[in-house]
N, C-alpha and C positions, 0 to 999 in steps of 0.2 A: 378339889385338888387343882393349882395352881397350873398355869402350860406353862412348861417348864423352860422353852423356844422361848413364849414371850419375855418373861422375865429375864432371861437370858441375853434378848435385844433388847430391852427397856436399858437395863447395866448400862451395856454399850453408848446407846445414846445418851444417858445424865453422864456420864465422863467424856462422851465430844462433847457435850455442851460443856461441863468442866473444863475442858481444854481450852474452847475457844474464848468462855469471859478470860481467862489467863492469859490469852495472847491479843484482846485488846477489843474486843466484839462488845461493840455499844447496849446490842439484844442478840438472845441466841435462844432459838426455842426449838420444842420440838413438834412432830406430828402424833399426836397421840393415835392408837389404835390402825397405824397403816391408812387412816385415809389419806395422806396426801401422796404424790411422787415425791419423795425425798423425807428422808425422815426426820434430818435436821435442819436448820436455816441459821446463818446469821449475820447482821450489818456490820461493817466493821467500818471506820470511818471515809476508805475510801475506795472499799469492795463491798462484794455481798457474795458469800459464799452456801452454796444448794449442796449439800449433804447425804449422799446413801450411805447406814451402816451396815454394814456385813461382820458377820465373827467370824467367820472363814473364808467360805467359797460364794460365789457370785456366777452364776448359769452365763453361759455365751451369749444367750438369746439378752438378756436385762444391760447386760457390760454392752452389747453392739447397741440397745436403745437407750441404753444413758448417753453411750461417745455421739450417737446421732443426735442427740437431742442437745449435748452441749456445742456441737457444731453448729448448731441452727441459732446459737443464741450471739447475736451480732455484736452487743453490749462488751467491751473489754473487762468493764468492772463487775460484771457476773459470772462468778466462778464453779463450774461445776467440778465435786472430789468423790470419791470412792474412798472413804475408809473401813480398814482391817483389824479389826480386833483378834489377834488371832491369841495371844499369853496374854493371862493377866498380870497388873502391875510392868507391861511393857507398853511404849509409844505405840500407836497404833501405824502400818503400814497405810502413807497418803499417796492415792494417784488420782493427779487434775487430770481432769478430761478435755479441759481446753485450755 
């Protein structure tokens, strides 16, 4: 029997990656099986956007050490987001962290 979570965030991440080749991402992948920090990534010709997806809620402890973490990143053109999958077939809710 399939986890029903993962498949659930699997969705989520092939439609941000969906989303971002649409809005012009050179490459857009994902991290398969939660090894990396951030589930999604992608180049876009003259940013680079670091991706967490969430389908709902996101813990205060993970939200305080993403906003820290994209604070530390000095780089203008690396962008860290929070997105919300919350309804299907709706935009997802984006918040830059830096």
């Amino acid at each position: 029997m399939p986890n029903r979570n993962y498949i659930k965030g699997r969705q989520h991440e092939y439609r941000c990656l969906n989303i971002l080749k649409r809005q012009g991402a050179l490459w857009a992948k994902r991290s398969y099986g939660s090894k990396g920090i951030f589930d999604c990534w992608a180049v876009f010709p003259d940013k680079v956007v670091l991706i967490q997806v969430k389908s709902n809620y996101c813990s205060k402890a993970e939200y305080a050490w993403l906003s820290e973490f994209a604070k530390k990143i000095k780089t203008p053109n690396i962008k860290v987001q929070l997105w919300y999958f919350r309804r299907p077939r709706i935009p997802p809710e984006i918040k830059s962290l830096n």
